[in-house]
C-alpha positions as CSV (number, residue, x, y, z in Angstrom):
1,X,-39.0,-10.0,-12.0
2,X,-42.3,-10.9,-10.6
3,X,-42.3,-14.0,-8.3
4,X,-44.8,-16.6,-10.1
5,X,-48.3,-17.4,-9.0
6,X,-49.2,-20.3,-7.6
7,X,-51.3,-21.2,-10.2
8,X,-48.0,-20.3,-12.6
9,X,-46.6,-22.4,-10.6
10,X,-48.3,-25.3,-10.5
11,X,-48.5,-25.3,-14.4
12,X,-44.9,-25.0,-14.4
13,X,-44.0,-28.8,-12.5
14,X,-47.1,-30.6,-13.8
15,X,-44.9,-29.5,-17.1
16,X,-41.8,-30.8,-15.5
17,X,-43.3,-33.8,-14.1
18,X,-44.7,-34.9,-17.5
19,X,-41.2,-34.1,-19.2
20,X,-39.7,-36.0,-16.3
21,X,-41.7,-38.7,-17.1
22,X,-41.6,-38.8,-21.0
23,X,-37.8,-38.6,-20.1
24,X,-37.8,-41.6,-18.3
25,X,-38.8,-43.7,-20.4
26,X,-36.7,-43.2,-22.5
27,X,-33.5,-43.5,-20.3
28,X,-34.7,-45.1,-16.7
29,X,-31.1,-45.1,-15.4
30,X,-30.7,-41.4,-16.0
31,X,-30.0,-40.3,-12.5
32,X,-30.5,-36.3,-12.8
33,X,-34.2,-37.1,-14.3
34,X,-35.1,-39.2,-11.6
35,X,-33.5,-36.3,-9.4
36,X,-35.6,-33.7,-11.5
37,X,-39.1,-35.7,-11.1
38,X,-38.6,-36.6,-7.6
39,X,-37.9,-33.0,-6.8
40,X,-41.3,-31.8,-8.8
41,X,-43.6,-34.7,-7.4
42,X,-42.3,-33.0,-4.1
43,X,-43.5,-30.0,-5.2
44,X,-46.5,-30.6,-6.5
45,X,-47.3,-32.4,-3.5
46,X,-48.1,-29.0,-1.8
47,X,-50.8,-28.5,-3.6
48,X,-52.7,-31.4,-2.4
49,X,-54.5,-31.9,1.1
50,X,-54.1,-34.6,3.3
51,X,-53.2,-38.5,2.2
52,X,-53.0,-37.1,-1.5
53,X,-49.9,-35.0,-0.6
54,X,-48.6,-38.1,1.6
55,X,-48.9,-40.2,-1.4
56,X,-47.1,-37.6,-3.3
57,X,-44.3,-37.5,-1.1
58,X,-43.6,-41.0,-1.4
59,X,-43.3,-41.2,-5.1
60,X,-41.2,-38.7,-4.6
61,X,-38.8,-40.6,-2.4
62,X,-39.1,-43.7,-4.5
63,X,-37.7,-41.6,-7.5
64,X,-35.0,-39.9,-5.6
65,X,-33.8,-43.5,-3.8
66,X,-33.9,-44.5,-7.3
67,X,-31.7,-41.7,-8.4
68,X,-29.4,-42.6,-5.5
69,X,-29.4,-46.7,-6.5
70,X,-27.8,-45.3,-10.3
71,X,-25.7,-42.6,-8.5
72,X,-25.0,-43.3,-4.7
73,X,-22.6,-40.0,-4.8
74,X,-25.8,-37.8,-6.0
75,X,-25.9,-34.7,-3.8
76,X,-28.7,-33.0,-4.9
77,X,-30.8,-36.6,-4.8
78,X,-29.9,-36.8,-0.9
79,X,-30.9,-33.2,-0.3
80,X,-34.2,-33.3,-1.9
81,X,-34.4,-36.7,-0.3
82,X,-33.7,-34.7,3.3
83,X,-36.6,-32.2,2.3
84,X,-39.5,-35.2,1.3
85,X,-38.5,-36.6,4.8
86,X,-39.1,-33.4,6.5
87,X,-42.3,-32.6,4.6
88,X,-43.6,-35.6,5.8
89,X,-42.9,-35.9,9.2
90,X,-45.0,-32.1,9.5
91,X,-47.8,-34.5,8.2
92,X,-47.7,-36.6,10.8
93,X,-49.5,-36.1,13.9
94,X,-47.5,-38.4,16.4
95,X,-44.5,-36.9,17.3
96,X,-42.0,-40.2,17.8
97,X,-43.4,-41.2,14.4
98,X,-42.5,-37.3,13.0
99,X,-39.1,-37.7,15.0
100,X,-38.0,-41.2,12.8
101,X,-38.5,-39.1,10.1
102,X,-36.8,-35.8,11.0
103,X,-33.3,-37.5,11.9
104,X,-33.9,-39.7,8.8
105,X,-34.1,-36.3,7.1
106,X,-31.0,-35.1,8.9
107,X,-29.1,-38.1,7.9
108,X,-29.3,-37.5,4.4
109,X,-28.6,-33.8,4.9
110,X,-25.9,-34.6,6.2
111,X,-24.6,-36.7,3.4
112,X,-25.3,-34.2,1.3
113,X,-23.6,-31.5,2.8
114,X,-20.2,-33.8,2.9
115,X,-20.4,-34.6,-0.4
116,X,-21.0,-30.9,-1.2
117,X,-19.1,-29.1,1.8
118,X,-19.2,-25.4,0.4
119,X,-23.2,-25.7,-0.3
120,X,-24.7,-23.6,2.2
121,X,-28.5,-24.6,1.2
122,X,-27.7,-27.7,2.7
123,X,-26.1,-26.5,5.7
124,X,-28.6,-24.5,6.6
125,X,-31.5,-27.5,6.0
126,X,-29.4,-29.3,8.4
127,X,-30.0,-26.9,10.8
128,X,-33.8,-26.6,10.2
129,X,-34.3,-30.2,10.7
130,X,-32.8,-30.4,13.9
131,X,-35.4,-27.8,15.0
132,X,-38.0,-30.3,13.3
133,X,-39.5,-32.1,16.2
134,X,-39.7,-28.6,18.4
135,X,-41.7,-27.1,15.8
136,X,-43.8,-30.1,14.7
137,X,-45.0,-30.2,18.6
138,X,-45.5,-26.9,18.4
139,X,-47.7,-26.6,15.1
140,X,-49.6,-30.0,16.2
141,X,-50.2,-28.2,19.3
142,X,-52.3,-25.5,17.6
143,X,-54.0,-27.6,15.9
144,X,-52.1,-27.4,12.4
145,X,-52.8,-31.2,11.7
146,X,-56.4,-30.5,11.7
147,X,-56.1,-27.9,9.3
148,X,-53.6,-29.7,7.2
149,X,-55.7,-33.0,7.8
150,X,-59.3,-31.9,7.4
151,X,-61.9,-30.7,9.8
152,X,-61.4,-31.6,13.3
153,X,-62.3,-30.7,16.9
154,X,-60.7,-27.2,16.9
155,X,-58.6,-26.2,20.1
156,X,-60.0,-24.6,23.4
157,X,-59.0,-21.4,24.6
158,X,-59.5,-18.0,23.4
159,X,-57.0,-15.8,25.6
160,X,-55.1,-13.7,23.9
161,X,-51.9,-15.0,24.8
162,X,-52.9,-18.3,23.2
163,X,-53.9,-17.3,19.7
164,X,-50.6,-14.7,19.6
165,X,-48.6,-18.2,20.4
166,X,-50.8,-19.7,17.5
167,X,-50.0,-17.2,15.7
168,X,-46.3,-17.3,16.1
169,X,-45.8,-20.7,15.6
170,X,-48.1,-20.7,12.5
171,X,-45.5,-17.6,11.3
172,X,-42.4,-19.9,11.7
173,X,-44.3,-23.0,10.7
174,X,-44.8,-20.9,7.0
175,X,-41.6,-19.8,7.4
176,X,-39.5,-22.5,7.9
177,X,-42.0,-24.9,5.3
178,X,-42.2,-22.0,3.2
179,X,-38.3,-21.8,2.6
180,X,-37.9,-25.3,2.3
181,X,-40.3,-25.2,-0.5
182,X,-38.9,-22.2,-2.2
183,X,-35.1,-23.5,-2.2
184,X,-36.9,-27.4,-3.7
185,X,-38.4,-25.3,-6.7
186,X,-36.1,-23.2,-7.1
187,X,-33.1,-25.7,-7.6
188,X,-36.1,-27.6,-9.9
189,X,-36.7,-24.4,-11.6
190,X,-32.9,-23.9,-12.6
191,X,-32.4,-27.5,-13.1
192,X,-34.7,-28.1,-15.7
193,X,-33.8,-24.5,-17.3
194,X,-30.1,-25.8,-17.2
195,X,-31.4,-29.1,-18.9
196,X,-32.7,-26.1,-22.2
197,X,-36.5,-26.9,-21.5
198,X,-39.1,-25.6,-23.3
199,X,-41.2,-23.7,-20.7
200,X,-44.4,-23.4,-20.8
201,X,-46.7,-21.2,-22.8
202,X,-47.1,-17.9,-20.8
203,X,-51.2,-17.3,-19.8
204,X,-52.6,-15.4,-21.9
């Protein structure tokens, strides 16, 4: 099975979201919707630059700490919850401001994990996040916010050393954001194929 594009992709949660939606309002206390949306607004919010994926984020969080106000025991709410913490603290330049944000993340991984003890996903994010603030210096150091941000002053230095250091911490970076990413859409993916959705028309 091929893996989707990203423009397959992103057809494939702005569906979700706008089932998500029509779904809540219908039923606002339905706890696994609010999951479901909250989890695709977090996707989606890859696809946007800068404040618009910040934004994006935090709609995000308000629908999973929603989710978690109708179901305080809701697993899978606190592990997307985790992820929308850690995608934001890469956004953030300042590193004490990132680092709020990582053990935040780490807290509700944690949670989640107890709740859920044999769930190795969210072991393993656990893990991740407590290499957060290592990597976010790293990636800020090579000038990742700038490209994440917008155009800015680029770095200085041209050895060779330096860019194969860029270029290794861009690798993880991609890696480790990369996998967070992948495991969010894919738990969306099954959940909303669990729930008997309709997908969406293949391209033609």
């Amino acid at each position: 099975m091929e893996m989707p594009s990203d423009f397959d992709r992103l057809l494939f949660f702005e569906h979700a979201r706008r089932t998500a939606e029509a779904t809540h309002a219908k039923n606002p206390l339905d706890a696994d919707n609010l999951t479901k949306w909250g989890s695709v607004l977090l996707e989606l919010s890859q696809f946007q630059n800068g404040s618009d994926s910040k934004k994006m984020i935090q709609d995000a969080i308000d629908k999973l700490e929603e989710a978690l106000v109708v179901d305080p025991t809701k697993h899978d709410a606190l592990w997307c919850l985790g992820n929308a913490y850690t995608s934001n603290a890469f956004l953030i330049p300042d590193l004490d401001e990132a680092r709020g944000l990582f053990d935040k993340a780490s807290q509700y991984f944690e949670q989640a994990s107890q709740l859920e003890p044999q769930n190795e996903l969210y072991k393993k994010s656990l893990e991740v996040t407590a290499k957060g603030p290592e990597l976010h210096a790293e990636i800020h150091k090579h000038g990742f916010s700038q490209q994440a941000m917008g155009p800015g002053p680029s770095s200085s230095g041209s050895s060779k050393q330096q860019s194969t250091k860029r270029s290794k911490s861009s690798d993880l970076k991609y890696d480790i954001m990369g996998w967070i990413i992948l495991a969010v859409g894919i738990v969306t993916w099954v959940g909303f194929a669990k729930s008997n959705m309709p997908p969406p028309p293949p391209p033609r």
